[in-house]
N, C-alpha and C positions, 0 to 999 in steps of 0.2 A: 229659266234654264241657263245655266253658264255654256260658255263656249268650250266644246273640249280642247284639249292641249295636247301637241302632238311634240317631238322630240327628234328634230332630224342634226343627223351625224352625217359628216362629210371634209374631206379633207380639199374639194374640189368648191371653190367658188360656186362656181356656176352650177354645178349640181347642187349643192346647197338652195343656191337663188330660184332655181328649178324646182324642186320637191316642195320649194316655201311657196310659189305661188301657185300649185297644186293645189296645195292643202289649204290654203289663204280662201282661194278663188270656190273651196267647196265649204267654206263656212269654217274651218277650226284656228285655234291659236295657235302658232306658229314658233316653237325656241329652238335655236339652232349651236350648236359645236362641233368644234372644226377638227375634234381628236376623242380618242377613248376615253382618254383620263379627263378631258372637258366635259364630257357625256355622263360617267360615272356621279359628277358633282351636279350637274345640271339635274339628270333622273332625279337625284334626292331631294333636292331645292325644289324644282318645278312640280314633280309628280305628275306627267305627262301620263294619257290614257294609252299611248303605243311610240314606241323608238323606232323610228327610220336607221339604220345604221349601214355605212359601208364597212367592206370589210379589208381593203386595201389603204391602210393609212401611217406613218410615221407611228415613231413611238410605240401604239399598242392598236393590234389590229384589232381590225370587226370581233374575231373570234373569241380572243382574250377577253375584250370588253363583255362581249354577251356572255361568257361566263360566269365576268365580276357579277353583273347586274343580276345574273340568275341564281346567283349564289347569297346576294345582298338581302336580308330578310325584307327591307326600306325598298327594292325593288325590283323583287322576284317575280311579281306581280304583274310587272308593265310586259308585256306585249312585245319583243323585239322582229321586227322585219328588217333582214336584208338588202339592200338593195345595193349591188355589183356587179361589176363588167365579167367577176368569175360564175362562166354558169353550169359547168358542168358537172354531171351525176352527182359523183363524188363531193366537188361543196357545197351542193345541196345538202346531202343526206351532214358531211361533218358541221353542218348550219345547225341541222335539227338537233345532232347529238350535241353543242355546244348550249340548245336552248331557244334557236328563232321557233316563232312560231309562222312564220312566212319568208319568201323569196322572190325577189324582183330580179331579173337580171336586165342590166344595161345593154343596147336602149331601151328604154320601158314610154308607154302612153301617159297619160294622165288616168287611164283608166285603171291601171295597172296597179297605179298606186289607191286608189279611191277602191279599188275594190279589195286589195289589203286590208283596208281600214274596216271596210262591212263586214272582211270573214273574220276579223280577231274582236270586232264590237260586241 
């Protein structure tokens, strides 16, 4: 069995290095970009089973991107969870209308994110 491969988006160092050994320390492969438009090329290349993604970033935010990606026939597919410090009602629901299929908001456990990954597997 290969290792799955997971997709985390983040403009913040340390949240980056965060979510990685998360996901590291529960057995998956690990690809990480630091922007929307790095995630867009990454999702195609990599073909990760689920996208971590922030939604507060330079350039092109969470939202924009998760639309690229839901829209991309290459990877409509993949899985987007949010994971951000914005947690009210409202960006939740415009999450789902944009395409996540989950929501973490900041601070989140380690559990938090591991059980993201079991409800969209």
């Amino acid at each position: 069995m290969s290792m799955k491969k997971v997709l985390v988006v983040d403009d913040s160092v340390a949240e980056l290095l965060n979510i990685k050994t998360i996901l590291t320390d529960a057995g998956y492969l690990v690809v990480t970009a630091a922007n929307g438009k790095e995630s867009l090329e990454k999702a195609k290349s990599e073909k990760p089973c689920i996208i971590f993604l922030d939604i507060v970033m330079p350039e092109m935010d969470g939202y924009e991107t998760c639309r690229s990606l839901s829209q991309d026939p290459d990877t409509k597919n993949i899985p987007v969870v949010f994971v951000t410090s914005k947690g009210q009602k409202a960006d939740r629901i415009w999450g789902q209308l944009q395409g996540a299929k989950g929501y973490v908001s900041k601070p989140y456990t380690a559990d938090d994110i591991i059980n993201q990954l079991l409800a969209t597997a």
